[in-house]
C-alpha positions in Angstrom: -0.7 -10.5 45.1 2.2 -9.9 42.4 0.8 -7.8 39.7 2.5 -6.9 36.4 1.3 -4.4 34.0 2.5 -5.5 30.2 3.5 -3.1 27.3 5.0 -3.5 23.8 5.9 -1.4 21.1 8.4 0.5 23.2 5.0 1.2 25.8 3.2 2.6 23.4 0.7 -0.1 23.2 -0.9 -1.4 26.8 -1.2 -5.5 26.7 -2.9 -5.8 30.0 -1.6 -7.3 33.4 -1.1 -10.4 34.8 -1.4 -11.6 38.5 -0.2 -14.1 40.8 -2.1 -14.9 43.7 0.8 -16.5 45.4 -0.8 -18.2 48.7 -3.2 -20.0 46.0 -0.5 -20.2 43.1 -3.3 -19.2 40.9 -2.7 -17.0 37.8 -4.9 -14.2 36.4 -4.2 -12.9 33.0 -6.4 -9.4 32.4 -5.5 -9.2 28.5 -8.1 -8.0 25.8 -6.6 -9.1 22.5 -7.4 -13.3 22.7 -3.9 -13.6 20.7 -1.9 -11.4 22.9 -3.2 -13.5 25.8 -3.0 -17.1 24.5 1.0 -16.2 23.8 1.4 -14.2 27.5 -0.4 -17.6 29.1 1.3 -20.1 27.1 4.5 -18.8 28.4 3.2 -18.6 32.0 1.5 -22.1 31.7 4.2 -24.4 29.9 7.0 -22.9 32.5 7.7 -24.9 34.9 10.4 -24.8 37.8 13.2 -22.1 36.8 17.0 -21.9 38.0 17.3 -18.1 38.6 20.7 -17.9 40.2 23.9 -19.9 41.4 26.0 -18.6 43.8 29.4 -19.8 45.7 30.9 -18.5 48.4 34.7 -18.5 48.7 35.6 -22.2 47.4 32.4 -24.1 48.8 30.2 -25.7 46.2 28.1 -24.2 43.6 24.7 -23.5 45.1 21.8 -23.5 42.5 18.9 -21.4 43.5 15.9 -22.9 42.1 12.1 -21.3 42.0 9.1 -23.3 42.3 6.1 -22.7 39.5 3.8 -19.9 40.8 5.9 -17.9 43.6 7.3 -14.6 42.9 10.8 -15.6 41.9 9.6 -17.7 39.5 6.8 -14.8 38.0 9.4 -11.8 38.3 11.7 -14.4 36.2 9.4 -15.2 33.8 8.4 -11.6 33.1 12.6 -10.5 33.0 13.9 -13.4 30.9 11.3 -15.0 29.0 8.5 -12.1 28.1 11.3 -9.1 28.0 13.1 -10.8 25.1 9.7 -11.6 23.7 9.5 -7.6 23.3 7.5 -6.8 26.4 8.0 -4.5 29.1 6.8 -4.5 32.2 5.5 -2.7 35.6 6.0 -4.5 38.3 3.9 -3.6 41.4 1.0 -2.0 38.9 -2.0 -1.5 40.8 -4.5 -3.1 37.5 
């Protein structure tokens, strides 16, 4: 299980956390403001696969590394490119 504790306002305001039960790729959003949860879902739920790095090593090809919906690339990238510039912050590992 991949928790993630969300903040904004510089942490001065606690959003809630999010989960991702990988095994089932099932995703638990613990949020109490209904607004503050509909826009942390809708990002989590309209994201589909993600590229989250490319690599090459000496001349060979380009090698995209892709993440599927639901695994823990794909959440941790989420959280760091989509919700940080979005003006949260997060804990990963949070324990609820």
């Amino acid at each position: 299980m991949e928790i993630v504790k969300l903040w904004r306002e510089g942490r001065k305001k606690l959003v809630g956390t999010v989960e991702l039960d990988e095994d089932n790729r099932r995703l638990f959003f613990h949020i109490a403001d209904e607004e503050e949860q509909n826009r942390v879902a809708g990002v989590f739920n309209e994201m589909g696969e993600v590229t989250w790095s490319w690599t090459r090593y000496g001349d060979g090809e380009w090698q995209e590394h892709r993440a599927e919906p639901r695994t823990r690339a794909w959440f941790w990238f989420v959280v760091a490119n989509i919700l940080y510039p979005m003006g949260y912050q997060a804990d990963f590992g949070a324990d609820g």
